[in-house]
N, CA, C and O atoms as a MOPAC input file, in Angstrom:
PM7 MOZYME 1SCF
protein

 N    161.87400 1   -15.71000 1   207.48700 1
 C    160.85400 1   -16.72000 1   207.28100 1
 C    159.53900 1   -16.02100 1   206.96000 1
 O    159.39700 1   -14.89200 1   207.43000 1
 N    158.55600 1   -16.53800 1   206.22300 1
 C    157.84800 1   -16.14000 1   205.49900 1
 C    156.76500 1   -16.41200 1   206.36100 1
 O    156.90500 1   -17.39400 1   207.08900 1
 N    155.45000 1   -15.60500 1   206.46700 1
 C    154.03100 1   -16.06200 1   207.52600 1
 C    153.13200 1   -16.64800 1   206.71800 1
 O    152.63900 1   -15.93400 1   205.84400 1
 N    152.75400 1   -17.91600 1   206.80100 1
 C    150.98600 1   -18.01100 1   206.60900 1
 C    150.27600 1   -17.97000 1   207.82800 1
 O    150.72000 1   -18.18600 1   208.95500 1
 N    148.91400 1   -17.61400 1   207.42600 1
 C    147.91900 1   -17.56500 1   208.29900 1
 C    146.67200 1   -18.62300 1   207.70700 1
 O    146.00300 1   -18.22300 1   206.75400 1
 N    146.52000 1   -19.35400 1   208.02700 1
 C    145.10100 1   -20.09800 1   208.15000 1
 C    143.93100 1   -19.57900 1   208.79000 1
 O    144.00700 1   -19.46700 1   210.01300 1
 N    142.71700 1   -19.19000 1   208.15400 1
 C    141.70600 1   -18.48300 1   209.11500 1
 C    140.35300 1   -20.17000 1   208.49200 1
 O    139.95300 1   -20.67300 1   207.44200 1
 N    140.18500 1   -20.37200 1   210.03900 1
 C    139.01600 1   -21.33300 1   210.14700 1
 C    137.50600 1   -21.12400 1   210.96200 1
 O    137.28100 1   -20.14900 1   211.67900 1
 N    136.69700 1   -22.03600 1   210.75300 1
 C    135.59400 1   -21.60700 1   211.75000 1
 C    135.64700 1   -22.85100 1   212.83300 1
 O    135.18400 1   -22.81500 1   213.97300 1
 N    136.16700 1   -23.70700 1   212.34800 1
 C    136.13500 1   -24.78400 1   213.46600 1
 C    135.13500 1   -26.39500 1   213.10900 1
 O    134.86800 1   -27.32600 1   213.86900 1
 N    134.85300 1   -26.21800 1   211.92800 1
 C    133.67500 1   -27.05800 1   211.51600 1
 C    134.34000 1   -28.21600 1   210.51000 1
 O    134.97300 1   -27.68200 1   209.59900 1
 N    134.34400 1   -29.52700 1   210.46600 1
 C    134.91400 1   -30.64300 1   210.10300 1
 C    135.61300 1   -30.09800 1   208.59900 1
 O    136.75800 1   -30.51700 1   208.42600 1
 N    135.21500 1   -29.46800 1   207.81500 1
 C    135.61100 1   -29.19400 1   206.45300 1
 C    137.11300 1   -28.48200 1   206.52100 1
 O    138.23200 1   -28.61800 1   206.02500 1
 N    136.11700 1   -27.29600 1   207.83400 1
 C    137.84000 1   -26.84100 1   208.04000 1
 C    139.12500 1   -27.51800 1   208.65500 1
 O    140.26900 1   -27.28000 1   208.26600 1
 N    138.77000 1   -28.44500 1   209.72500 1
 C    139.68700 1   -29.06600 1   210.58500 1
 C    140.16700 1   -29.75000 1   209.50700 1
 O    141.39800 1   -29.73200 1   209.47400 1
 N    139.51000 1   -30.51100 1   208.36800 1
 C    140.46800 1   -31.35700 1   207.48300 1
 C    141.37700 1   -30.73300 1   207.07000 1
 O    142.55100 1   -31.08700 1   207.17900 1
 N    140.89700 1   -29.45900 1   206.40300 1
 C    141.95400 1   -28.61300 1   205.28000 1
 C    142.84000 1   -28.38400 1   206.15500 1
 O    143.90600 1   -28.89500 1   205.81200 1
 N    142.92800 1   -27.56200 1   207.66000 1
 C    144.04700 1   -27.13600 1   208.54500 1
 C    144.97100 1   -28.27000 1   208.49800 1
 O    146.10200 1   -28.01000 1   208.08900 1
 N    144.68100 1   -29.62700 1   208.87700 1
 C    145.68100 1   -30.82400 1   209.05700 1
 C    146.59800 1   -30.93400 1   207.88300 1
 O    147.82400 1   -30.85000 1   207.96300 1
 N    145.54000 1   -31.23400 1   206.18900 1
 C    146.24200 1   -31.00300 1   205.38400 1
 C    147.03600 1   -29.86500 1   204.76500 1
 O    147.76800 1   -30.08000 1   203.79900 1
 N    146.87700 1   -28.38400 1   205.42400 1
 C    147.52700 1   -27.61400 1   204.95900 1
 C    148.84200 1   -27.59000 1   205.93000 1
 O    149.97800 1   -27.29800 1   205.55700 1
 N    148.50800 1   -27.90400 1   207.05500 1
 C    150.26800 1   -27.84700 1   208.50900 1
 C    150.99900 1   -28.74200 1   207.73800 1
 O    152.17800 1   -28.45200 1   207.53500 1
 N    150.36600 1   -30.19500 1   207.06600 1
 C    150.93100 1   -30.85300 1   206.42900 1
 C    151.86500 1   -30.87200 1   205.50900 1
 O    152.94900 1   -31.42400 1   205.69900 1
 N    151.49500 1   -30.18300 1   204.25500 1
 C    152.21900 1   -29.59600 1   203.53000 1
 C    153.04300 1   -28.60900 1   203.74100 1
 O    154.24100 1   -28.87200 1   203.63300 1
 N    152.74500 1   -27.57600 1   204.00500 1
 C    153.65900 1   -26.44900 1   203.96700 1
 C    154.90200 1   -26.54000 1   204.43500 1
 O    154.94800 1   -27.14900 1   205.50400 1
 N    156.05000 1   -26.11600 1   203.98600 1
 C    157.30400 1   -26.10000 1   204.24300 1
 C    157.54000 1   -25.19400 1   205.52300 1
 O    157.14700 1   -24.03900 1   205.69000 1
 N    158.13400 1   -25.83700 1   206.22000 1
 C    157.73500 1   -25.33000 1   207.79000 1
 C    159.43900 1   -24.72900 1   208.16200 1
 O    159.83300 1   -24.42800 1   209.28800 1
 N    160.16900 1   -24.67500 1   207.01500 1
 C    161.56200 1   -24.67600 1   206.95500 1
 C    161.48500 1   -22.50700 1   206.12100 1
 O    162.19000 1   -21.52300 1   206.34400 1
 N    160.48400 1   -22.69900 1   205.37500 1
 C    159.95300 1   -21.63000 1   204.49100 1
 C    158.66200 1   -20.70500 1   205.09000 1
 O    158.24000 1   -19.65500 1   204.60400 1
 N    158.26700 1   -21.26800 1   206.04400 1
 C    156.74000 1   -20.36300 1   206.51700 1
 C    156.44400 1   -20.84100 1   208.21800 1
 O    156.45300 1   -21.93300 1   208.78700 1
 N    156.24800 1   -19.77100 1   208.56200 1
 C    155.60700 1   -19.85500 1   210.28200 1
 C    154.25800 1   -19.69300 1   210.09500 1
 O    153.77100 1   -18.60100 1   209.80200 1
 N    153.41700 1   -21.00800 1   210.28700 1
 C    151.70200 1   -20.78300 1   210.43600 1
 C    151.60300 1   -20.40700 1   211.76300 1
 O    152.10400 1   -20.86900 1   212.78800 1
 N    150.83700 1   -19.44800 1   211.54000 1
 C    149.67500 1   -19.37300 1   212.39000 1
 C    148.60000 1   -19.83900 1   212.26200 1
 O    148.40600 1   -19.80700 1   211.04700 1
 N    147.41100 1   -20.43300 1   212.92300 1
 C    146.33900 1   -20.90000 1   213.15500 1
 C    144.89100 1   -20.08600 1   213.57900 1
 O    144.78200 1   -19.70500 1   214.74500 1
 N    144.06000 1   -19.89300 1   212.85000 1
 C    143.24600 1   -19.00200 1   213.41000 1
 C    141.73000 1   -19.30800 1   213.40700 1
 O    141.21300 1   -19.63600 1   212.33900 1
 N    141.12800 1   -19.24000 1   214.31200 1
 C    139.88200 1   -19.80200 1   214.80800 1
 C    138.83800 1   -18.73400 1   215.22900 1
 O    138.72800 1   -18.25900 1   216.35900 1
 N    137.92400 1   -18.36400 1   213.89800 1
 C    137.50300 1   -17.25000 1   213.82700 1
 C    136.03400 1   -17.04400 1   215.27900 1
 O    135.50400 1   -16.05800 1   215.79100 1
 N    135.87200 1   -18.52700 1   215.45900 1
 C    134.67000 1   -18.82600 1   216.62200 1
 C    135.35000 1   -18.48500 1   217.49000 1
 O    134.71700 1   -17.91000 1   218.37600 1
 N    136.45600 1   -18.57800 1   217.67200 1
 C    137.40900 1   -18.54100 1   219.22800 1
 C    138.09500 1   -16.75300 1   219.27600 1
 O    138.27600 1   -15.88100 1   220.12700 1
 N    138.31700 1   -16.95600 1   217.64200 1
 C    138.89900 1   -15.05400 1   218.33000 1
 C    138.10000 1   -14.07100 1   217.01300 1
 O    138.51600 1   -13.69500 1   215.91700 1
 N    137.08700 1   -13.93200 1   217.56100 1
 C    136.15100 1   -12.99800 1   216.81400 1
 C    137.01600 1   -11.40900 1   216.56000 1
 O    136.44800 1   -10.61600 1   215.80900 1
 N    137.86700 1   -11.13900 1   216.95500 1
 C    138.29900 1   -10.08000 1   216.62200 1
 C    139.12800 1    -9.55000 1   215.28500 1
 O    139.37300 1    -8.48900 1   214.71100 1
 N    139.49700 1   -11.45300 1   215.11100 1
 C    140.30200 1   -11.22700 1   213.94400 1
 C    139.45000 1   -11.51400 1   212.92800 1
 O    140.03900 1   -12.15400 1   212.05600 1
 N    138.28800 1   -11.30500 1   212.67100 1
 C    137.47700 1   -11.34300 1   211.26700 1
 C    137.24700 1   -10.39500 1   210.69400 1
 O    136.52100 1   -10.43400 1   209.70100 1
 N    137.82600 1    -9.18400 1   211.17200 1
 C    137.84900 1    -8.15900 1   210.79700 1
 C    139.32200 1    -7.84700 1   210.18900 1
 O    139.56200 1    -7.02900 1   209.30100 1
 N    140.10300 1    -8.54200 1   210.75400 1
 C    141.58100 1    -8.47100 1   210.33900 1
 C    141.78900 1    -9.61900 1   208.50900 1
 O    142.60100 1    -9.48300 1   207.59400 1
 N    140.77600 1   -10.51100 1   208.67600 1
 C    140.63900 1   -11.88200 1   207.94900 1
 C    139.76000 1   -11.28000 1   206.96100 1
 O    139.93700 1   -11.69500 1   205.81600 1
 N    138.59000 1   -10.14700 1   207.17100 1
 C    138.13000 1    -9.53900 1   205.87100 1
 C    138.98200 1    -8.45100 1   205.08600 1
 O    139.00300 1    -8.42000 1   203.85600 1
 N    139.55800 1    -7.71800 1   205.74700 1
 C    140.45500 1    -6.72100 1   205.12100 1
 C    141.85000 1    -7.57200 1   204.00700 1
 O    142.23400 1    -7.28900 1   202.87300 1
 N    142.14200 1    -8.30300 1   204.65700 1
 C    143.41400 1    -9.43300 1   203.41200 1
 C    142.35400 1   -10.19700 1   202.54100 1
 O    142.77700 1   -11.01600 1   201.72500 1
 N    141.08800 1    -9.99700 1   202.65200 1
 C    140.64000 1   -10.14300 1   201.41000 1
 C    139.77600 1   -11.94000 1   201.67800 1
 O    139.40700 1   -12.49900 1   200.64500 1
 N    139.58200 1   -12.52800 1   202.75900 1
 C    139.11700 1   -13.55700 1   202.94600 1
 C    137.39700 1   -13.71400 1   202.79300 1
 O    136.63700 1   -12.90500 1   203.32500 1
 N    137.06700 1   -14.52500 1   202.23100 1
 C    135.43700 1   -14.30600 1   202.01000 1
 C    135.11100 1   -15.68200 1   202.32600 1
 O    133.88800 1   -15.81200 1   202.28500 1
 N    135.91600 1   -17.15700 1   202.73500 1
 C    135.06800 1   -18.00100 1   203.31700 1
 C    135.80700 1   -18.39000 1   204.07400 1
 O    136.71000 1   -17.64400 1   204.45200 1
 N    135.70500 1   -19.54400 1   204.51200 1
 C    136.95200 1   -20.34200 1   205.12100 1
 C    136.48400 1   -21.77100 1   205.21900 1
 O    135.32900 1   -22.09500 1   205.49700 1
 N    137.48600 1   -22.60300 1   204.96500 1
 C    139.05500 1   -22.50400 1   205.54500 1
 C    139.84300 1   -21.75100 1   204.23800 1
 O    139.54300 1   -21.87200 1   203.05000 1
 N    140.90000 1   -20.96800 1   204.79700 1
 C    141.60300 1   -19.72100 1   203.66200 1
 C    142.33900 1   -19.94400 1   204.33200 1
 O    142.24200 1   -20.12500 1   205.54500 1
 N    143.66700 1   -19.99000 1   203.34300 1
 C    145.42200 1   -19.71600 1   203.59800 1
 C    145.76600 1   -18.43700 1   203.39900 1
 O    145.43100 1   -18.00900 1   202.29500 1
 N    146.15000 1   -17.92000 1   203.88200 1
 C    146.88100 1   -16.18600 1   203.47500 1
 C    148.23900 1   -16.59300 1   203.39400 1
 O    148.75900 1   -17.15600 1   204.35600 1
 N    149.01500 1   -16.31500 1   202.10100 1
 C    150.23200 1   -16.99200 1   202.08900 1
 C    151.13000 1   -16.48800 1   201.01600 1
 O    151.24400 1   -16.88000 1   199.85400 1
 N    151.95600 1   -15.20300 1   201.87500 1
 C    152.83700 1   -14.24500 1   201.17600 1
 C    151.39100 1   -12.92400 1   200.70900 1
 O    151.58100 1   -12.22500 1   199.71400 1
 N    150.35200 1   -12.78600 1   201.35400 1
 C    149.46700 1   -11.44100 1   201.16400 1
 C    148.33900 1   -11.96300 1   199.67200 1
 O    147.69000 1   -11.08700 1   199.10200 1
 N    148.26500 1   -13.27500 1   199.26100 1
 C    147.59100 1   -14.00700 1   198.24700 1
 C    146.55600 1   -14.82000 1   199.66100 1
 O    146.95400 1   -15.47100 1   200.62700 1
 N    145.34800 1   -14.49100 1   199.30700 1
 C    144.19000 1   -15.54700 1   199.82300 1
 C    144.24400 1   -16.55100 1   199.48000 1
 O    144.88200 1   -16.42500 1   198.43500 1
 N    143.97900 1   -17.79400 1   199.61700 1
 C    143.54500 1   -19.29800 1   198.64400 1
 C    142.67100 1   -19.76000 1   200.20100 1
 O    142.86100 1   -19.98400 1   201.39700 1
 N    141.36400 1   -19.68000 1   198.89200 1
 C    140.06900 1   -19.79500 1   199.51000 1
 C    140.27800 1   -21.73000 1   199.51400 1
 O    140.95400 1   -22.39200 1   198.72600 1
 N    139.67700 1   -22.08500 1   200.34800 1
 C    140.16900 1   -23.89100 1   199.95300 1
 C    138.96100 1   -24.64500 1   200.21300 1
 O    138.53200 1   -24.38000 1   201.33600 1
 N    138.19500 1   -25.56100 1   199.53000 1
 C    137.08600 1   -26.05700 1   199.80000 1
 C    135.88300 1   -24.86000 1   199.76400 1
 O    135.92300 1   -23.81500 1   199.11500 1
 N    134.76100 1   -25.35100 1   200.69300 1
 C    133.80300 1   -24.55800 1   201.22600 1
 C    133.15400 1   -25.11300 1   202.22700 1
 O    132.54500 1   -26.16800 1   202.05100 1
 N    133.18800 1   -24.42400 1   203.55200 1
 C    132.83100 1   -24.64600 1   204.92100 1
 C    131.94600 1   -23.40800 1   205.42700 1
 O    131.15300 1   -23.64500 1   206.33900 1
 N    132.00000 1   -22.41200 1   205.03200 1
 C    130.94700 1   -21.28000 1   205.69600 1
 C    131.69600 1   -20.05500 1   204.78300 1
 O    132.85500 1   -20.23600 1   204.40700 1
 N    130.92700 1   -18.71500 1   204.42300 1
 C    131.12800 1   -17.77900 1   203.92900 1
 C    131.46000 1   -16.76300 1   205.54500 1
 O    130.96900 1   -17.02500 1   206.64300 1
 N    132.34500 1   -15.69400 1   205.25300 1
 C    132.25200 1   -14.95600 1   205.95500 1
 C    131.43200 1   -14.08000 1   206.84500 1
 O    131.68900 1   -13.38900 1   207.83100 1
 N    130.59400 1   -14.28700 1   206.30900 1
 C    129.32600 1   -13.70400 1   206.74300 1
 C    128.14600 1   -14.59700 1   207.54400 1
 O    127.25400 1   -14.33200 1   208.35000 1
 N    128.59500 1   -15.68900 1   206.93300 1
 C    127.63000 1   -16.84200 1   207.93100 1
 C    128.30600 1   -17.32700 1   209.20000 1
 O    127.66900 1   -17.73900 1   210.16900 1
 N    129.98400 1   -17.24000 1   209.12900 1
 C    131.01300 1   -17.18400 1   210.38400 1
 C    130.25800 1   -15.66700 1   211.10000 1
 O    129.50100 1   -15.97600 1   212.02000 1
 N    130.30300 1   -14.68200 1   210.93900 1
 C    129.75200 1   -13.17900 1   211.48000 1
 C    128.27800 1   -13.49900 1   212.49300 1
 O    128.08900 1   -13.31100 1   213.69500 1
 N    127.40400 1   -14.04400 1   211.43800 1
 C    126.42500 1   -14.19900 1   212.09100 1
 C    126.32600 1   -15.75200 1   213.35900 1
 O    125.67300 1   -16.07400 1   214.35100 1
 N    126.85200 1   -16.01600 1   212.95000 1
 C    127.11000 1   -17.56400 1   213.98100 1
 C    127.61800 1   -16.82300 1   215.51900 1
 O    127.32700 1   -17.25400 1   216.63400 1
 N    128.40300 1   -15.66700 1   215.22900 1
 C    129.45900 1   -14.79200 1   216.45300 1
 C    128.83300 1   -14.23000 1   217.39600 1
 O    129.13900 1   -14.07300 1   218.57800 1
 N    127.28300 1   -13.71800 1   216.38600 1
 C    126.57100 1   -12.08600 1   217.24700 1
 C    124.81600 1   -13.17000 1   217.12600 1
 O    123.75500 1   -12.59900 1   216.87200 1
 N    124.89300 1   -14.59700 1   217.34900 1
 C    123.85700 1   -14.88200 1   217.34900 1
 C    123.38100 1   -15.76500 1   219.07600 1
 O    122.23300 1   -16.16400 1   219.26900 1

């Protein structure tokens, strides 16, 4: 079975896209994970290296898909250490 990862900040734009993305995805074809960059600050460092620059972002098969726009990576960073 194949992994996606969803990386979010937690902010209405993202909570939509997460619902509609668990939604879709073939859950027969992919194990999501869920990721909540306010809640586990450690993995934004894991979420910049696969190449993520806003969120809400699907990582899905090692391809980003940036989705909407809810906060840049960097405005998630500073929200963390503020």
């Amino acid at each position: 079975m194949n992994k996606a990862i969803f990386y979010h900040a937690g902010c209405a734009i993202c909570v939509e896209a997460e619902q509609q993305v668990l939604w879709a995805l073939d859950k027969n074809r992919y194990e999501v994970e869920v990721v909540h960059l306010m809640e586990n600050q450690p993995a934004i460092a894991l979420a910049e290296q696969a190449g993520v620059k806003s969120v809400p972002a699907l990582l899905l098969d090692g391809a980003v898909f940036h989705i909407n726009f809810g906060a840049s990576l960097e405005e998630v960073k500073g929200r963390c250490h503020a």
